[in-house]
C-alpha positions as CSV (number, residue, x, y, z in Angstrom):
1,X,0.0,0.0,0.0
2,X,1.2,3.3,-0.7
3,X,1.6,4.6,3.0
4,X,4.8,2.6,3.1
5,X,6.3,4.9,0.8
6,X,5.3,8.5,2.4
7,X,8.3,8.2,4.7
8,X,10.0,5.6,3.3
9,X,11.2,4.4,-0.5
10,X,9.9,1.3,-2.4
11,X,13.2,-0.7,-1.1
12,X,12.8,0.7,2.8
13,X,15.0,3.3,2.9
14,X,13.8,6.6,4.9
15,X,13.5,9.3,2.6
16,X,16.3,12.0,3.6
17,X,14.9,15.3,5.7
18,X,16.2,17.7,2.5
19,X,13.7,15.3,0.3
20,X,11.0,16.3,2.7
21,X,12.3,19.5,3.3
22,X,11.9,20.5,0.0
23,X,8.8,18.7,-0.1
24,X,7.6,21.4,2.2
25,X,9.0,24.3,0.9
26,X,7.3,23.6,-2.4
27,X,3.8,22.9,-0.8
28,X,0.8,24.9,-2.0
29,X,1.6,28.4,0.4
30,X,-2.6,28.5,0.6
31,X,-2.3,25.4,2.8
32,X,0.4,25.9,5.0
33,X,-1.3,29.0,6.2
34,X,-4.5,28.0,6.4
35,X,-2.5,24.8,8.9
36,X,-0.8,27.4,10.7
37,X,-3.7,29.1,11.6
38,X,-5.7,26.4,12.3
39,X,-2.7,25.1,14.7
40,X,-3.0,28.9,16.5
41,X,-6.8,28.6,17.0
42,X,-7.4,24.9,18.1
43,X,-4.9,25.5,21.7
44,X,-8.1,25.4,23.5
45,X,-11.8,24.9,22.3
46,X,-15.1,27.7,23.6
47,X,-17.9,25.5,25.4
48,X,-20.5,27.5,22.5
49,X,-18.4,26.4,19.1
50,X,-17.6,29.5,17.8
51,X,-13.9,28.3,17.3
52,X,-15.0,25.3,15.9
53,X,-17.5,26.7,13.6
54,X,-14.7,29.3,12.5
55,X,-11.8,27.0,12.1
56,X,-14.3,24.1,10.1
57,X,-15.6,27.3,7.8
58,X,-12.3,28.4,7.2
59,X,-10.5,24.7,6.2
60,X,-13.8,23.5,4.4
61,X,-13.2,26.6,2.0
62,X,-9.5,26.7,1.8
63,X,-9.3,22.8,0.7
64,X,-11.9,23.4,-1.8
65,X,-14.9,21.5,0.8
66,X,-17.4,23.9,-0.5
67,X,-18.1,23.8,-4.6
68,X,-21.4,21.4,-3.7
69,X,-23.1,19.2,-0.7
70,X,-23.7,20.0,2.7
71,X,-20.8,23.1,3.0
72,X,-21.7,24.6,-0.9
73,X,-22.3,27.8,0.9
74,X,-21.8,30.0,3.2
75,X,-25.1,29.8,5.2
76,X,-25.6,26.0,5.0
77,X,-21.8,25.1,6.1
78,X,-22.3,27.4,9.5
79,X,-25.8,25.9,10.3
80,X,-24.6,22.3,9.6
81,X,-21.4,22.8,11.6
82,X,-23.2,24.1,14.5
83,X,-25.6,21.5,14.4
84,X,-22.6,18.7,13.9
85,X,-21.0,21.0,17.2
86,X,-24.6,20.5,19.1
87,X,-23.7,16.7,18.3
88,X,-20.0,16.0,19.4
89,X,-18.6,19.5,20.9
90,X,-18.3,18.3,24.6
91,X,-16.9,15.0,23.0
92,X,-14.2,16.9,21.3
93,X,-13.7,19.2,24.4
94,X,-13.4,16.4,26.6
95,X,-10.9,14.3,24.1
96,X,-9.5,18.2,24.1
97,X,-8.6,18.5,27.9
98,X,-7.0,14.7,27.7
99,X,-4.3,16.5,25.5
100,X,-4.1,19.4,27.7
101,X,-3.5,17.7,30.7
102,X,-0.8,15.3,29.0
103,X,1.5,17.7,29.8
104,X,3.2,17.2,26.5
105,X,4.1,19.9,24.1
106,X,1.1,19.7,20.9
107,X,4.2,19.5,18.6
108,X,5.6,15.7,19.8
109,X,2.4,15.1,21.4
110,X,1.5,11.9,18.9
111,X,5.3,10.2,20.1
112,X,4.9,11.3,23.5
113,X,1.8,10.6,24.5
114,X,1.4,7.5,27.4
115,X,0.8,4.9,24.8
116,X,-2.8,3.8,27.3
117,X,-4.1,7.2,26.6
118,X,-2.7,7.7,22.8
119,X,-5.3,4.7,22.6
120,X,-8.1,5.2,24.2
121,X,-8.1,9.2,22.5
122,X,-7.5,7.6,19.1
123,X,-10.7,5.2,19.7
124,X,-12.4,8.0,21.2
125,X,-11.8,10.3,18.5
126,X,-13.1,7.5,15.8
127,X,-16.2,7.4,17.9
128,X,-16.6,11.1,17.1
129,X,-16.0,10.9,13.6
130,X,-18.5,8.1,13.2
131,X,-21.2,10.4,14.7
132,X,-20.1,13.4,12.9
133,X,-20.4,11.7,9.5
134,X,-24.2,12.8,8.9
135,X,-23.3,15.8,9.1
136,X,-20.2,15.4,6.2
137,X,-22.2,13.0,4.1
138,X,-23.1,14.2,0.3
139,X,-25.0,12.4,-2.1
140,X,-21.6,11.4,-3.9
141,X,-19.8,11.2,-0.6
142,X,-19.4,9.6,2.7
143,X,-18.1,12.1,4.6
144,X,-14.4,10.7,5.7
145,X,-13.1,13.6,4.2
146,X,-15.1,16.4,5.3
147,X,-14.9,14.9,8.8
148,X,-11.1,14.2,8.9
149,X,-10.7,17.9,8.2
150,X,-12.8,19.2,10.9
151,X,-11.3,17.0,13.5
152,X,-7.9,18.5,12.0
153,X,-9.3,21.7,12.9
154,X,-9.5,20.5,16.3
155,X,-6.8,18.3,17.0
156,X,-3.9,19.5,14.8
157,X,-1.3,17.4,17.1
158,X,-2.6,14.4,16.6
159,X,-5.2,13.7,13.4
160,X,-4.4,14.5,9.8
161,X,-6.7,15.9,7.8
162,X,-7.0,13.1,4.8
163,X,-8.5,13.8,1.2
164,X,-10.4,11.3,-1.0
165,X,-7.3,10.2,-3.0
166,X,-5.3,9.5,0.4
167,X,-8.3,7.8,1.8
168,X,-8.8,5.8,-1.3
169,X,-5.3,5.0,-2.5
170,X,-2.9,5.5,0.0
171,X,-4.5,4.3,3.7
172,X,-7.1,2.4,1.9
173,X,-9.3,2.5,5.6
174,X,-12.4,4.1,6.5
175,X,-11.1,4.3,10.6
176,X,-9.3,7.2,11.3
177,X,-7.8,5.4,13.9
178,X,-5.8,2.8,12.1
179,X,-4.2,6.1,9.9
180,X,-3.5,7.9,13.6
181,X,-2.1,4.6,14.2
182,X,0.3,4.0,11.2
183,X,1.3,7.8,11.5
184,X,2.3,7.7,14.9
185,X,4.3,4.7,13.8
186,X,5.4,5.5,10.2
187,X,7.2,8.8,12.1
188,X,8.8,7.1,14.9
189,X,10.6,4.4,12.9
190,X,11.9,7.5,10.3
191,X,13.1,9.2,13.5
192,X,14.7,6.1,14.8
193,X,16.4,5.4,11.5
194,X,17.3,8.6,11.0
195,X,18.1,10.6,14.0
196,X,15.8,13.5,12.7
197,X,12.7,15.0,14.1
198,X,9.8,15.3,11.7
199,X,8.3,18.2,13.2
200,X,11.5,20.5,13.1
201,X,11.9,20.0,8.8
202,X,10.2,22.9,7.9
203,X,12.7,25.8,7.1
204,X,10.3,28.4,8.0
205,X,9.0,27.4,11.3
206,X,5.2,27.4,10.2
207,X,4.3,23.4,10.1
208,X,5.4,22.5,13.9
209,X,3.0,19.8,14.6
210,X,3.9,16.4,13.6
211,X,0.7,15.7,11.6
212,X,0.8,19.1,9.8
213,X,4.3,17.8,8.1
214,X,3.4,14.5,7.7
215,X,0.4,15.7,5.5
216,X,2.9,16.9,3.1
217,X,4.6,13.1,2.5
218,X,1.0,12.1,2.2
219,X,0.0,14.4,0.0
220,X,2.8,13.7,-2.3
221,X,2.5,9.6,-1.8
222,X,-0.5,9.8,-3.8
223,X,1.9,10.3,-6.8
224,X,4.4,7.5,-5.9
């Protein structure tokens, strides 16, 4: 499956940091803002949803969520992500304040997590996506992507907001879990290997979380 190649070559070898440095320095410059300010926004979450109302408008446009279904406008996405909010908001807030209270900076968080709680928040936060799906669904869609990207919103140190082609051709899985999962082990075996730190590859400083540079190597896998 392609995941084994978005740290890794077709005969095992870990890709070298200046492949994925450049990588990231010749991602879209729309996307890595919209990450960074998604990363700024998500440190804590408003009991009402405004943030995550704000943050789901903002990524649902910038990764082109809104040319048809339930976020083809302005109106519709806000009353169907307050109503999705309404749903799973003090689920996310509570998954929220497990991070918090790690204790562990939202950069490394996915390596440095207690591996008992890395588990029980990456069940918990498939739970969430099952119920959020309704709310994502299209006609011509199931949701996984809409819903990934929302939860990125939220959890920016530890999900990774997955498009239809990485769903589809590169994870092959509908659980948001198992690609949490692979991540969290996909990065520590490069690190291992190499001696490198994921989050630390990009030159500018603006992708810090783990997951926010490990969407570039999945981004670009779908091409390998």
């Amino acid at each position: 499956m392609k995941k084994d190649l978005i740290l890794f070559k077709e005969e095992g070898s870990p890709r070298p940091s200046e492949e994925i440095i450049n990588e990231i320095a010749s991602f879209k410059n729309d996307y890595i803002n919209t990450t960074v300010t998604l990363i700024q926004d998500s440190t804590e979450l408003n009991e009402d949803g405004e943030t995550f109302v704000k943050n789901g408008s903002l990524i649902l446009s910038k990764f082109g969520m809104n040319r048809g279904g339930p976020f083809a406008d302005k109106e519709t996405t806000k009353a169907t992500l307050y109503r999705c909010w309404e749903e799973v908001g003090e689920s996310l807030i509570s998954i929220k304040q497990v991070l918090i209270r790690s204790g562990h900076s939202r950069n490394r968080l996915l390596l440095e997590m207690e591996r008992n709680s890395f588990e029980s928040v990456t069940h918990d936060i498939w739970n969430v996506m099952k119920r959020m799906l309704p709310f994502t669904m299209g006609v011509t869609s199931y949701g996984l992507v809409g819903a990934s990207k929302l939860l990125f919103t939220v959890f920016p140190e530890i999900v990774l907001p997955i498009d239809n082609a990485q769903w589809l051709r590169v994870f092959q899985t509908i659980d948001i879990g198992d690609v949490i999962r692979w991540m969290a082990s996909d990065i520590l075996h490069w690190e291992q290997l190499t001696g490198g730190r994921l989050n630390e590859l990009d030159q500018s400083g603006r992708l810090s979380t783990l997951p926010s540079v490990y969407n570039v190597m999945a981004m670009a896998a779908r091409n390998y």
